[in-house]
N, C-alpha and C positions, 0 to 999 in steps of 0.2 A: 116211106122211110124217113125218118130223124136226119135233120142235118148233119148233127155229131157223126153217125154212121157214114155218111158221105163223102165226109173231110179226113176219115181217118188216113193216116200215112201207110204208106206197103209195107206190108208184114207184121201189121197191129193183130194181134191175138185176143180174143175176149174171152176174159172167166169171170162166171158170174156164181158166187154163193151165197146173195144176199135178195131177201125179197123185197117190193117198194115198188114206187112208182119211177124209178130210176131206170127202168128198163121196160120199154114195150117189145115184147115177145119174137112179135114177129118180124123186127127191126133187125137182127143179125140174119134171119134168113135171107131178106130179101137183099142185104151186104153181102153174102154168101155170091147169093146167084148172078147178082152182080160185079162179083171178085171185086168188092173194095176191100176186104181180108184174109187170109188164109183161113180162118177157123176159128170156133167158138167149143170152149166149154159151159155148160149150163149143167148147175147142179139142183136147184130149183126153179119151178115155175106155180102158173098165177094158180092152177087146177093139181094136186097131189092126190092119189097116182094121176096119170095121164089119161085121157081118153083114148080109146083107139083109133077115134080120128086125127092125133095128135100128127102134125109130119118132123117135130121135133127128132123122132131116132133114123129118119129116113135121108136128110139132108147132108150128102158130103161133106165134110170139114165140121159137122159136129159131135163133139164126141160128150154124150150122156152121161153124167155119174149119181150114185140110188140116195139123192139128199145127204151125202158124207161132207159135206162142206162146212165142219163145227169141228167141237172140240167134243173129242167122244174119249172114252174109255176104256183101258186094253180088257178089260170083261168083256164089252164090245166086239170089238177090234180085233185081237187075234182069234177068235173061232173063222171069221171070213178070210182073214190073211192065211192062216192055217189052210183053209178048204184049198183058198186059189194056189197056195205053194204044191198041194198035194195030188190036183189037177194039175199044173205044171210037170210034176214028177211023172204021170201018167201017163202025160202027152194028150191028155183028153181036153175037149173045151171047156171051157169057162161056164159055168150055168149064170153070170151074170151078163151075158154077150147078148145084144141084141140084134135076132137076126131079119133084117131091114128086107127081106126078100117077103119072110111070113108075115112080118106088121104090113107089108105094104100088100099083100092078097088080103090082110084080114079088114081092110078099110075097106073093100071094095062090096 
């Protein structure tokens, strides 16, 4: 792990929507598992989609989001706002939820 990662103050939060050499990957997990931080958001990484041996959607306090980290367009945008309002309404889950029990049988 990154110095930077180590030094962070309590209750430093990381979001990351940008790609680069500015971030090695597995530097906030192992932040994570070390409680230097509460949590990370990541909305890109180094391999798009993810591999399935990815432990990215499995690690407490990180929460995944599907590359929306730009400026997008409501053509875009509201068909998916729409769906998740309408799954709300329903009470039913979310088809963008990732469920961390099946990824983590499906590595095995």
């Amino acid at each position: 792990m990154r110095r930077s990662f180590s030094n962070v103050h309590l209750g430093t939060y990381l979001i990351n929507v940008a790609r680069g050499k500015h971030l090695v990957e597995e530097d906030p997990y192992q932040a994570l598992i070390k409680d230097s931080f509460p949590g990370a958001m990541l909305d890109v990484y180094r391999t798009e989609p993810l591999p399935n041996s990815s432990v990215s959607g499995l690690i407490q306090g990180i929460t995944m989001t599907p590359h929306i980290g730009k400026r997008t367009t409501r053509k875009l945008l509201l068909p998916q706002l729409m769906g998740e309002y309408k799954t709300d309404k329903r009470k039913t889950e979310s088809v963008n939820l990732v469920d961390r029990v099946k990824r983590l049988l499906s590595m095995k």
